[in-house]
N, C-alpha and C positions, 0 to 999 in steps of 0.2 A: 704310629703316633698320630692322634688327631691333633688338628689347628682350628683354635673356631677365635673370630675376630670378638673381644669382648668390650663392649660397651662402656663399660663403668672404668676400665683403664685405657679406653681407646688405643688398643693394639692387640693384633694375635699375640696368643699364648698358646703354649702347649693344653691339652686338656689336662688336669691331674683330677680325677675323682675321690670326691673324699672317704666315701670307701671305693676298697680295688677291684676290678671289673663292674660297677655297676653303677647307673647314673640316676639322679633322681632328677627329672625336667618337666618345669610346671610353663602351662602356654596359656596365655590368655583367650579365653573362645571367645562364643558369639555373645550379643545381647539379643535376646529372642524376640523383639516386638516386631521384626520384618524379616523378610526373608535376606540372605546374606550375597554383598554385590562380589564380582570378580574382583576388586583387590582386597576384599578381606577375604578370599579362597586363596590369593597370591599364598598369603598368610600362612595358611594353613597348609598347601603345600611347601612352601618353606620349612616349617616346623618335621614335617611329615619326613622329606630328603634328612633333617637331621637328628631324626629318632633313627634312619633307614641305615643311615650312615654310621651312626655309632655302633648297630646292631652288625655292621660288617667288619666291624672291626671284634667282634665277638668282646661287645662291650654290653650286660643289661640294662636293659631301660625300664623303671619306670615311670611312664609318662602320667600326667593328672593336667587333664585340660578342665577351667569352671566350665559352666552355662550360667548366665546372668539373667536369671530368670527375674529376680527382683525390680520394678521401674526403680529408675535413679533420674535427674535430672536433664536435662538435654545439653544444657553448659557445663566446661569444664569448672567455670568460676561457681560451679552450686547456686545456678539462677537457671530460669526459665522452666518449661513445663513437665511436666513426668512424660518420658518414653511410653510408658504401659497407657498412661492415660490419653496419647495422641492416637497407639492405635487403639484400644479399647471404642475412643471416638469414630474414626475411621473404619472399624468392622461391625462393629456393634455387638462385641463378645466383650467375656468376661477377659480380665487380665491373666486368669489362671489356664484358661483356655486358648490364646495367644502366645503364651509361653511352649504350654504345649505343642500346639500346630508348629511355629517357627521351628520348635525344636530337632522336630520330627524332621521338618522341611531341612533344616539343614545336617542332618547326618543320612538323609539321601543324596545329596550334593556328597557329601565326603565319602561317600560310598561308589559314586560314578566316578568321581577323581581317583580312586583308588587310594584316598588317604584311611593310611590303618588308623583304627578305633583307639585312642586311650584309656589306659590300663582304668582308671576313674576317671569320670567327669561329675564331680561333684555340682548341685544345681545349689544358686546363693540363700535359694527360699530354706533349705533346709538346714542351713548351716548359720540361723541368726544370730544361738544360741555363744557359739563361738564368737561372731563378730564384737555382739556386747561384753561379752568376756576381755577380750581384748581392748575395746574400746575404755575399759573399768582398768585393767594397768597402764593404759596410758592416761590415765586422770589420776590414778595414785602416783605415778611417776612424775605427776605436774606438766604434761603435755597439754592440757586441754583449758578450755574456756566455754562459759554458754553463755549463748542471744540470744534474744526472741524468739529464733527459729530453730535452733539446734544446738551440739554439744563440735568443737572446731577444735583438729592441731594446729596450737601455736611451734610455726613452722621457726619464730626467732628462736625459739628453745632449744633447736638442734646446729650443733655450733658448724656442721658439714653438709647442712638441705644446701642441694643444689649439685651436688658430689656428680651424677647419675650424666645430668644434662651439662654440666659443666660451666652451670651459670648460677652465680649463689643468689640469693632473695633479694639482697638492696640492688643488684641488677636488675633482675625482673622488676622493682620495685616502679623503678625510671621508664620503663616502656606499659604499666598496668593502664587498661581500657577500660575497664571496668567501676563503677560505684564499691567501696571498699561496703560499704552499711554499718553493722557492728563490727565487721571483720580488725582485727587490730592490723592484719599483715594482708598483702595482696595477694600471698601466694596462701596462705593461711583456708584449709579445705574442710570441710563436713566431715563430722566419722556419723551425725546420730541428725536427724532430720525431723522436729515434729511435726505432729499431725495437722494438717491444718482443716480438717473437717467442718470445725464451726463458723469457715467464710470462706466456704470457695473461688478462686479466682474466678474473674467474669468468662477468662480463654477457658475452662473445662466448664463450659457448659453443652449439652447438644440440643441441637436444632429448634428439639420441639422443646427447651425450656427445661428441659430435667437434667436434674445436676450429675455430672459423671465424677463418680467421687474414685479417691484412690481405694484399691482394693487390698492392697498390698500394705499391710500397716502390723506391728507388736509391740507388744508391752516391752517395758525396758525401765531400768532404774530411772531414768530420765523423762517419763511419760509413753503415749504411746506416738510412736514412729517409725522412720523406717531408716535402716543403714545409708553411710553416703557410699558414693562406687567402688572406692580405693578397697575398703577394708576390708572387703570378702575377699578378692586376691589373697592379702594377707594370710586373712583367718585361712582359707581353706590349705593352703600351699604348706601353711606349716605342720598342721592339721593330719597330713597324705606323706609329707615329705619330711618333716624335722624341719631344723632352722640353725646352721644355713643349710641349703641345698646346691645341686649342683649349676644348676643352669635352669634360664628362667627367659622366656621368650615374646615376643608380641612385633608389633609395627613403629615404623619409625614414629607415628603420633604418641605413641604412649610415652616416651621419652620424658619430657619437660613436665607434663602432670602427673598422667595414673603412674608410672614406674616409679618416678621421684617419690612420689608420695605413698606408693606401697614399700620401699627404701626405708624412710621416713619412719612410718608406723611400726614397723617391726623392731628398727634399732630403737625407739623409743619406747616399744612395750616391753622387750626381752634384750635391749644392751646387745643384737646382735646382729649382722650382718645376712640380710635374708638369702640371697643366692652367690655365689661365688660367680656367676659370668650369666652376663644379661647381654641376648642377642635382639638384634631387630632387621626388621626386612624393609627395603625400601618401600615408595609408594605404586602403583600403578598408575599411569597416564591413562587419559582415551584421547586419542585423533591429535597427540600433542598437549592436551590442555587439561585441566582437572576435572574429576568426574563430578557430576554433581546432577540431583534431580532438577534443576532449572533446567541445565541444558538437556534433557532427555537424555544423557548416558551411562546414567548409572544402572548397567546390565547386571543381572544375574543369569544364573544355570542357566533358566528355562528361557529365554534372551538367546542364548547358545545353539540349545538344544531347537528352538523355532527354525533358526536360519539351516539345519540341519549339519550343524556340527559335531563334530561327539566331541566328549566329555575332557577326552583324556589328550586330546589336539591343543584344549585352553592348558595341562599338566605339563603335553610338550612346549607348548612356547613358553611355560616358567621356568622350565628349565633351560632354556636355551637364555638366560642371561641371569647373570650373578645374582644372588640375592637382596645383596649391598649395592646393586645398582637399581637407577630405575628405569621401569621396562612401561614403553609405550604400548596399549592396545589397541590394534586396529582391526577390522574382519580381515583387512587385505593379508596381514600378520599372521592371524588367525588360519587363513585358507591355507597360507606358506607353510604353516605348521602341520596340519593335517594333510596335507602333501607329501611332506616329510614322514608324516608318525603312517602313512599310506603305505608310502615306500621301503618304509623298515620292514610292515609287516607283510611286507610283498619277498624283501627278502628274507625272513625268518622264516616263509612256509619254502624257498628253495632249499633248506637245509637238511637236514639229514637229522636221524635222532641225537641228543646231546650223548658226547662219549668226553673224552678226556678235554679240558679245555686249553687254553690259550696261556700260558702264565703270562708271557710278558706283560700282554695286553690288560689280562686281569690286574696285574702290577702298576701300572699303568694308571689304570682307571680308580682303583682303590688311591693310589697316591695324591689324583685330581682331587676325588671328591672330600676324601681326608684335609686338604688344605684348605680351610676355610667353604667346605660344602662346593667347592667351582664344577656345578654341573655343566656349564658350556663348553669346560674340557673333558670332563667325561663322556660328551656325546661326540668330542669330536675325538678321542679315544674308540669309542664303536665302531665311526665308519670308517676307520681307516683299516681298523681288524677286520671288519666286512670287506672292503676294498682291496685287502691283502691277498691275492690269489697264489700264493704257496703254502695258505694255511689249509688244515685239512676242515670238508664241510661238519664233520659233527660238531671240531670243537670249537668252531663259531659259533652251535649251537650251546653249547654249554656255556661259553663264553659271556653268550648276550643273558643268558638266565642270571647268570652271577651281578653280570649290570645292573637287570631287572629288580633286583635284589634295593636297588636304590632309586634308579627312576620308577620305576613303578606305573611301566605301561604295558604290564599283561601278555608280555613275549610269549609267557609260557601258552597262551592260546593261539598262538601261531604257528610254532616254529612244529615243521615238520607234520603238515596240516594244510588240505587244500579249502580254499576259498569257496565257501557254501553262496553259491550265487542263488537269485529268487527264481521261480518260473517264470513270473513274468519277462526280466531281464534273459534268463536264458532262450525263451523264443523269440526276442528282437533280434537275440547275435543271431541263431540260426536262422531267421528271415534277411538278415544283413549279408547273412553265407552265402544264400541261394543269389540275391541280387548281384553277389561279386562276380558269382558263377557264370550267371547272365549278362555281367557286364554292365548291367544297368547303375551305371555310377550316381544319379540322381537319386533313387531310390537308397543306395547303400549312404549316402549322407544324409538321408534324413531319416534314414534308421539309427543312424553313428548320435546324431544330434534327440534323437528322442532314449538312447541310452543312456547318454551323457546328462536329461534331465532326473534320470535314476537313480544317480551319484556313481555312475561307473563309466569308465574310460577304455578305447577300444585301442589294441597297437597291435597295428597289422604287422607279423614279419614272417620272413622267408619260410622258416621253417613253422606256419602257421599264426593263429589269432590267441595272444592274450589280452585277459581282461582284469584292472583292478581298482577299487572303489577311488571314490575321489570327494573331497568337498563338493 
């Protein structure tokens, strides 16, 4: 029995799939105009642990993550400037060409993460055809309105917006920031955006005076324009999956806008409830505080990878705290983590080949992550079956593969496998040998300390030298 905490009723439930054995689970990806920071990777290994997880439970998945290749606005209120168009500014490519790169960029990240690929990731540019389609039964249904600038859900028309986030519209109404313009309602959003070609804003201009226009524009019943953010979720999810589906996933930010309003659009165009259980994952801190490009901390992958950490140490410390919690990132965190993911794999190559495994502990550990995805008890499930010294060594081996099955840190290249050291690193220990030999202790420290700048660590014992990698 899975338990996954669902959103829209705020509380576990059991999973019940609407058909039996097999799950349809749509995630919200990236938007491709930058490359993607570590709490939107939290994300996606979130999502990741519970595709991993429901697949242990020999349930099928499938999964359809978008790509948001389309620019859309920069505010959630459908004001300020087009994403594609800041960076198209800022690189001096095409928008079509941006989408691509980013895209590329980040399923090499979900590739070092060891997040599995979804079954489709449909891209927004392709799928316009549908969004307008949709956007046309919600104007026959009497959902919509146009101003100046576009075609808008009247969000008063649905007697339950607010369902999701748990705050209906004349609440949100009392705390709006925002200039309503034509809007009739505050919460009230874009499904259709026209063109605004024939007076560029003075902000999309570049340097030298040549207008950077939007690239990203189609015809439509309504003139030419472009889709607003929400509707492509819709379109595509239903599109891949039917409607409802099973489960439907993203970040604690999507809550009060994009999810509400992907909610919204669907019971309004089809009278039907789009997913049955909407998950979300907390935020990521950095250094205690919020990330953000002002303060220089809004790290990505290669952020990681510079300070030389691998990939899969940012995977472990996701795991090492609830999804529904929020998890602060530090390097110091970071280093603790890959200490840790060191040590595992220090003891995975002690083992033996996998033979029969562990059931308790298998029992165990399925139980953990089945309850609401709690991977900080399943890891602390591992090492205590590692720790357990009257188990026999294969079927720890076997054991941690079945784990791996869910964290998804590559055991299977470990276990029962020794540690391919460099040459260069292997002639400092053996110059560190000769100095032991000789006694010359000055020498063997500052061979110990030029190893140690290698990323590898030296422990001297009785019965000889081992060695293994370290942050």
């Amino acid at each position: 029995m899975v338990k996954l905490y669902n959103t829209l009723n705020r509380r576990e439930e059991e999973l019940k799939p609407i058909k039996q054995g097999s799950v349809g689970l749509y995630s919200c990806g990236p938007t491709v105009y930058a490359f993607a920071h570590i709490g939107n990777l939290r994300a996606y290994i979130f999502v990741d642990v519970l595709r991993r997880t429901l697949e242990l439970n020999n349930v099928k998945v499938k999964h359809v993550m978008n790509i948001t290749d389309v620019g859309h606005l920069v505010g959630d209120a459908d004001e300020g400037e087009d994403k594609m168009i800041v960076a198209m500014r800022r690189e001096g490519k095409s928008a079509w060409d941006i989408a691509e790169f980013y895209t590329q960029a980040f399923l090499a990240d979900m590739e070092k993460l060891q997040v599995m690929e979804p079954d489709v990731m449909p891209r927004a540019t392709a799928h316009i055809a549908q969004q307008i389609e949709m956007i046309q039964s919600l104007e026959k249904n009497g959902f919509t309105y146009r101003t100046s600038d576009g075609v808008y859900f009247d969000t008063s028309k649905l007697a339950d917006y607010g369902k999701l986030s748990g705050q209906k519209s004349e609440d949100k109404k009392g705390g709006a920031r925002v200039d309503l313009g034509e809007k009739k309602n505050p919460t009230d959003f874009a499904l259709w955006k026209f063109s605004t070609r024939s007076s560029p804003p003075q902000s999309s201009l570049e340097k030298g005076g040549r207008e950077m226009q939007r690239e990203m524009e189609w015809e439509s019943p309504w003139g030419v324009g472009f889709p607003g953010w929400h509707i492509e979720c819709s379109a595509m999810s239903i599109k891949y999956l039917g409607v409802p589906f099973d489960i439907h996933t993203g970040g604690v930010d999507h809550i009060a806008v994009h999810h509400e309003n992907e909610l919204a659009q669907t019971e309004g165009a089809l009278h039907k409830l789009q997913a049955n259980i909407w998950m979300h994952n907390e935020f990521l801190s950095v250094d205690g505080g919020k990330m953000s490009k002002s303060l220089g901390n809004m790290y990505i992958m290669q952020d990681v990878l510079d300070r030389r950490f691998e990939p899969l140490a940012f995977r472990y410390l996701c795991l090492g705290a609830h999804y529904r919690t929020k998890l602060n990132f530090t390097w110091e965190a970071l280093k603790g983590a890959q200490n840790a993911l060191q040590k595992l794999y220090e003891r995975a190559r002690e083992l033996e080949a996998p033979a029969i495994g562990c059931a308790d502990y298998e029992r165990d550990f399925l139980e953990a992550v089945s309850n609401d995805l709690n991977t900080p008890q399943g890891l602390a499930v591992m090492w205590k079956m590692l720790d357990d010294g009257e188990l026999p060594s294969a079927g720890k081996a076997q054991s941690l593969l079945y784990f791996d099955r869910v964290l998804g840190l590559g055991l299977e290249n470990y276990i029962a496998k020794t540690l391919e050291i460099p040459a260069d690193v292997q002639a400092l220990v053996a110059d560190r040998q000769r100095a032991r030999e000789e006694k010359d202790w000055a020498r063997s420290d500052e061979l110990r300390a030029q190893i140690q700048a290698l990323g590898y660590e030296i422990d001297d014992r009785a019965v000889g030298t081992r060695l293994r990698k370290v942050a």
